[in-house]
N, C-alpha and C positions, 0 to 999 in steps of 0.2 A: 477600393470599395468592392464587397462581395458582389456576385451574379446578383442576388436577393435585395442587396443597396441602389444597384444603380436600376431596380424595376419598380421596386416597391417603399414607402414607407408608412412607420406608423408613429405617433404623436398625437398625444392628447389634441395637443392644442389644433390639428388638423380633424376634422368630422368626427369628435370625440372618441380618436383613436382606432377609427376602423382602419384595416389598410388600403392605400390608397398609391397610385401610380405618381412615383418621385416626383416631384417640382409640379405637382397637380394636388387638384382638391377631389379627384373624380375617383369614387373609391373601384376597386379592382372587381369587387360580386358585380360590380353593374356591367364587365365587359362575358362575365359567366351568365347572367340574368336575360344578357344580347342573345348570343349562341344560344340558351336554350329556348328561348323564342323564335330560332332559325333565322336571324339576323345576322350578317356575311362580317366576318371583323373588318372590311373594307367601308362599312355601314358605318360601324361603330363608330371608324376614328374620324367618320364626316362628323357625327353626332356628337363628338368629345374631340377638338380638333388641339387639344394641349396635350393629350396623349400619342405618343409617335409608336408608328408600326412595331418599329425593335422593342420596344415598352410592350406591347399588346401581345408580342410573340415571344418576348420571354415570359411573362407571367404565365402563356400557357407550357412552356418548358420546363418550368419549374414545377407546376402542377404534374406533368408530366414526369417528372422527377419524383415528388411526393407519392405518388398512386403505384408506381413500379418498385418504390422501396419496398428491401428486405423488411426493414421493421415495420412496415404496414399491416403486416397482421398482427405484431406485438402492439401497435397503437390499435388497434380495433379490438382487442384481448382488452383492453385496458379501459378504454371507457364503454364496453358493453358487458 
């Protein structure tokens, strides 16, 4: 299973497809929605306790991943 499978998935038939942290129904914006409310990820996974730390901390790695890429200015070229 990719870094991206064992963090995240997506499926219709889970929250009509948003993505959402593997083996959970708790979609992944809501642990970005946390943080930008200055809520500590410690907080979070009291408040969503089917979401495990390594879960929480790769989706921000990943993210982290995406923001650093080379092609992120080709993808911002692209939809603006």
């Amino acid at each position: 299973m990719s870094t991206i499978g064992r963090h995240i998935t997506v499926d219709p038939e889970i929250q009509k497809g948003q993505p959402v942290f593997s083996g959970t129904r708790v979609p992944v914006q809501t642990l970005f929605w946390h943080l930008e409310k200055g809520i500590t990820i410690e907080e979070f996974l009291e408040d969503f306790p089917s979401v495990t730390k390594e879960q929480a901390i790769g989706v921000l790695e990943i993210a982290n991943k995406i923001v650093n890429s080379a092609q992120l200015g080709q993808i911002y070229e692209t939809v603006n």
